[in-house]
C-alpha positions as CSV (number, residue, x, y, z in Angstrom):
1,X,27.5,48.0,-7.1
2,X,25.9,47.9,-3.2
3,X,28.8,48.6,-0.5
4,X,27.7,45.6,1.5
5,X,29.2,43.1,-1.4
6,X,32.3,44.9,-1.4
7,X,33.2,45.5,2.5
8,X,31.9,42.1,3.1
9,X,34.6,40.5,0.6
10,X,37.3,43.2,1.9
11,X,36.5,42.0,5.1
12,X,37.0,38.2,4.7
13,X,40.3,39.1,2.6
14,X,41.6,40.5,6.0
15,X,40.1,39.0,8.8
16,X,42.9,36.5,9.1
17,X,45.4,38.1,8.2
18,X,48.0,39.3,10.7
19,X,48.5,43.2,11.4
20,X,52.8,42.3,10.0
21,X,51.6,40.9,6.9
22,X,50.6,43.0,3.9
23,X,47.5,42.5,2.1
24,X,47.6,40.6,-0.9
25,X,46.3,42.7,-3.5
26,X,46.9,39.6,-6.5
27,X,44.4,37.8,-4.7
28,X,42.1,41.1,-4.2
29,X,42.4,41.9,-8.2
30,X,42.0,38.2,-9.3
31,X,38.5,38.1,-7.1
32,X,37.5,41.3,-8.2
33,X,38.1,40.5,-12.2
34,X,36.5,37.4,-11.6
35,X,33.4,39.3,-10.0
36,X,33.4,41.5,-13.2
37,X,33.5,38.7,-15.5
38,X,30.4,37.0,-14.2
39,X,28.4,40.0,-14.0
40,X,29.3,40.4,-17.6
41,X,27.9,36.7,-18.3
42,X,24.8,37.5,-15.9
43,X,23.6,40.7,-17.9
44,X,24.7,38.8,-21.2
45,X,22.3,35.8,-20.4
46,X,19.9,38.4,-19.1
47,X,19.7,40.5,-22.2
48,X,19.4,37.6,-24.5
49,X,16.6,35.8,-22.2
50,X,14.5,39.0,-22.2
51,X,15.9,39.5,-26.0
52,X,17.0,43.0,-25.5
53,X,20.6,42.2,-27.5
């Protein structure tokens, strides 16, 4: 995975937050798992258009 995605996402996570409050890392692990899961359903769509599975 580029960085670019990554510190761009980390980025809006914490732009408005406020230095006092902490990050919140339920909302960082449901994006992230949600990332995961459509890459998953990219490359699965992907293999089958090009019929490699």
């Amino acid at each position: 995975m580029r960085r670019a995605p990554l510190k761009a996402l980390f980025a809006l996570l914490t732009f408005s937050r406020d230095d006092e409050t902490p990050l919140r890392w339920d909302r960082i692990v449901l994006i992230f798992s949600t990332l995961v899961t459509i890459g998953l359903a990219v490359l699965y769509v992907h293999g089958k258009v090009t019929g490699r599975w």
